[in-house]
C-alpha positions as CSV (number, residue, x, y, z in Angstrom):
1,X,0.0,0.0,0.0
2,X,1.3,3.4,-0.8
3,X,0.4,6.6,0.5
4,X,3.0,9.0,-0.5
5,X,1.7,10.1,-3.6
6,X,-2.0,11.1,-1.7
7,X,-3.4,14.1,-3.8
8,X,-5.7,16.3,-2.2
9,X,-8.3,17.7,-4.4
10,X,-9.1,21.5,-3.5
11,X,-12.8,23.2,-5.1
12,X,-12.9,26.4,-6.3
13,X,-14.4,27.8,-3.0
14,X,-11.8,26.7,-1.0
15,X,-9.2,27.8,-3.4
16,X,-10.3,31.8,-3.1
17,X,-10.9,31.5,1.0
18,X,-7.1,30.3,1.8
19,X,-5.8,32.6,-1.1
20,X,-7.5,35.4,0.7
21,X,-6.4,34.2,4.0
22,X,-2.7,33.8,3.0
23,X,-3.1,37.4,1.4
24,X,-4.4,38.7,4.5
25,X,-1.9,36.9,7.0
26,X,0.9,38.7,4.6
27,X,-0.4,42.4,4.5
28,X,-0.9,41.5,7.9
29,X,2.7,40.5,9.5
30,X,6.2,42.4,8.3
31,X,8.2,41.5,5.9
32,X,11.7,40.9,6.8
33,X,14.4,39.8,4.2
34,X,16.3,36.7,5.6
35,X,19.2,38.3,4.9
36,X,19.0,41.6,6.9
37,X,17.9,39.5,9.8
38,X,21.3,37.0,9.6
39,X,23.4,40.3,9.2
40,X,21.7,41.9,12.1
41,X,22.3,38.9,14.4
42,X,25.9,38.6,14.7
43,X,27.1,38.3,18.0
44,X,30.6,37.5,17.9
45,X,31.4,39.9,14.5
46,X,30.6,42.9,12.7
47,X,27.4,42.9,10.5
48,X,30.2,43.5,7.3
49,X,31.6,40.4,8.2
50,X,28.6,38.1,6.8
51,X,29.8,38.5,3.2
52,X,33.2,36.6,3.8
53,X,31.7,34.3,6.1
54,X,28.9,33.1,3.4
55,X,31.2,33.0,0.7
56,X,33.5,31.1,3.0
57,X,30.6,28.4,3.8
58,X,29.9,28.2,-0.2
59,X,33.3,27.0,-0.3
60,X,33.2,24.6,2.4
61,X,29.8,23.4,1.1
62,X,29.1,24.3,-2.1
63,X,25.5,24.0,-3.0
64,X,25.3,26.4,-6.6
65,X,20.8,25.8,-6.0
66,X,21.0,27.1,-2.6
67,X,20.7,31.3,-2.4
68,X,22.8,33.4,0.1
69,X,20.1,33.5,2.9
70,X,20.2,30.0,3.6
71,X,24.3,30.2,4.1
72,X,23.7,33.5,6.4
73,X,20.9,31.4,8.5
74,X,23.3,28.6,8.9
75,X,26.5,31.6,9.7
76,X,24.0,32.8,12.1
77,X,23.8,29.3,13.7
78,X,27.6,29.1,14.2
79,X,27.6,32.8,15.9
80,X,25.2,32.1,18.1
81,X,26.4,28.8,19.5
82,X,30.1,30.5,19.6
83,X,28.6,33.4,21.8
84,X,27.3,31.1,23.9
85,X,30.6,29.1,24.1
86,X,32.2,30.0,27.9
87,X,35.5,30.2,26.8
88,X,35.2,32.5,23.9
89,X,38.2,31.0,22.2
90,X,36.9,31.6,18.5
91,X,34.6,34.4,17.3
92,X,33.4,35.0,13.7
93,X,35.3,38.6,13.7
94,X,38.5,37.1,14.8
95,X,37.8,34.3,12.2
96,X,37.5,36.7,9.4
97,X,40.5,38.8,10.1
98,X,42.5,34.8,9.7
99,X,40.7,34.6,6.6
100,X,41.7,37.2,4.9
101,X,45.4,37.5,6.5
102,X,46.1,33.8,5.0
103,X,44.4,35.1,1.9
104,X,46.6,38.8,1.6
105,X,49.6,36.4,2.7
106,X,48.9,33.7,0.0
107,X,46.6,36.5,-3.0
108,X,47.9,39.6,-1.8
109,X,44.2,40.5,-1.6
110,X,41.6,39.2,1.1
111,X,39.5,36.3,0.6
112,X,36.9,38.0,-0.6
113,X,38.4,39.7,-3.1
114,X,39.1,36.3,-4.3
115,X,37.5,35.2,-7.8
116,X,38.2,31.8,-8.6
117,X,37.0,29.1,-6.7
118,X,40.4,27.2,-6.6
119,X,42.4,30.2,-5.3
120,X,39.9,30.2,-2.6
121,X,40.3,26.6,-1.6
122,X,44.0,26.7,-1.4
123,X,43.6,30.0,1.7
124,X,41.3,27.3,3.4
125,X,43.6,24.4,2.8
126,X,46.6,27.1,4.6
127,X,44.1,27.4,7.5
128,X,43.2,23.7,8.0
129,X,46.9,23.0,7.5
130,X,47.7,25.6,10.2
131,X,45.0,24.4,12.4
132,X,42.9,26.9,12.7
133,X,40.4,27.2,15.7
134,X,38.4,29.2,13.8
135,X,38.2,26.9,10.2
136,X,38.0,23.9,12.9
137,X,34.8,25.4,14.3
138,X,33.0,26.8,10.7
139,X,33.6,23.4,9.0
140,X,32.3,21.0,11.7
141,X,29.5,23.4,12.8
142,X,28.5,24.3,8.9
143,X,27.5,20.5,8.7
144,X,24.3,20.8,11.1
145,X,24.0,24.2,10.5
146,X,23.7,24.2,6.6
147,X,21.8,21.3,6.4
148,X,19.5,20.9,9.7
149,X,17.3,23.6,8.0
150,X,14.5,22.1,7.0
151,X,13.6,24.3,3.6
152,X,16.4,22.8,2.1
153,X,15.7,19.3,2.3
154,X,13.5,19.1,-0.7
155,X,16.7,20.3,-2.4
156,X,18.3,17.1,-1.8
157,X,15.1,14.9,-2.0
158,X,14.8,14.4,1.3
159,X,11.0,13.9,2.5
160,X,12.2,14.6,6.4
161,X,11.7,12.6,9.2
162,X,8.9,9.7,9.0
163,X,8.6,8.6,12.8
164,X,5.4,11.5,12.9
165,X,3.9,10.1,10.3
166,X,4.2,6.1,11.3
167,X,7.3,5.3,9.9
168,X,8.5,4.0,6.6
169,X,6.9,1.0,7.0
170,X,3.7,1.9,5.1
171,X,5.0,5.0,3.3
172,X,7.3,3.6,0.3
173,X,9.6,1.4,2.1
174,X,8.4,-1.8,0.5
175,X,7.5,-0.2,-2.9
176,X,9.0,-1.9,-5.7
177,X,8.4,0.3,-8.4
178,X,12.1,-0.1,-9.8
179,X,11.7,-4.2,-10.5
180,X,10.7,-5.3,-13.5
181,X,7.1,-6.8,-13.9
């Protein structure tokens, strides 16, 4: 039995009355870019920061069909749980100023300033190699950052978790649509 591809079938009527629902919850509530909100919450760095740290991240994990604001939400993340951190040891606007030292050391420009992808990589390669606390903390905390966030999942074709929705037992797992007749 399979009951993943349930369609729901939606009348007219009920069409315009949740279209003029969601059109009222929107005029309703303020819009505020993703973005400006990542920028803004920066604990442990300066708002001008964000822009090295995201493209930073794209290298880590590069994902060309994510935008920006997912990166700056998962940035966010990392700040947060470093501000938290009792011993302070590594903060985003410390981090940064590493960055682009390696990179005017290895470029002669910082890491931003940086256009090929490659060149890029090789200033992160000097900071793993050097052990940085810093590239230490962005690459193992980018992993659950980046990808605990649930908008992104259909990216990657994952449906999320199935426990709420009684398992994978009756929802595809014994489907075998990919044998032969």
């Amino acid at each position: 039995m399979r009951t993943v591809d349930r369609i729901d079938v939606m009348s007219r009527r009920n069409f315009i009355g949740r279209s003029a629902g969601t059109a009222a919850l929107l005029a309703a509530s303020p819009v505020i870019s993703g973005k400006a909100h990542a920028a803004e919450a920066l604990k442990t760095a300066p708002a001008s920061a964000m822009p090295a740290l995201v493209r930073m991240a794209r290298d880590l994990y590069p994902h060309d069909r994510l935008p920006d604001s997912i990166y700056e939400i998962a940035v966010a993340i990392i700040d947060e749980q470093l501000a938290g951190d009792a011993d302070g040891k590594v903060t985003l606007g410390q981090g940064v100023g590493e960055l682009d030292a390696a990179a005017s050391a290895l470029k002669g420009v910082p890491y931003l300033s940086i256009a090929g992808e490659q060149d890029r990589v090789e200033v992160l390669k000097s900071l793993e190699k050097a052990g940085s606390p810093f590239f230490g903390a962005m690459r193992s905390s980018m992993i659950t950052a980046l990808y605990n966030q649930e908008e992104i999942w259909a990216n990657f074709g994952y449906e999320g978790s199935s426990a709420e929705k009684g398992g994978y037992l009756h929802r595809g797992f014994d489907d075998l649509d990919w044998l032969p007749a």
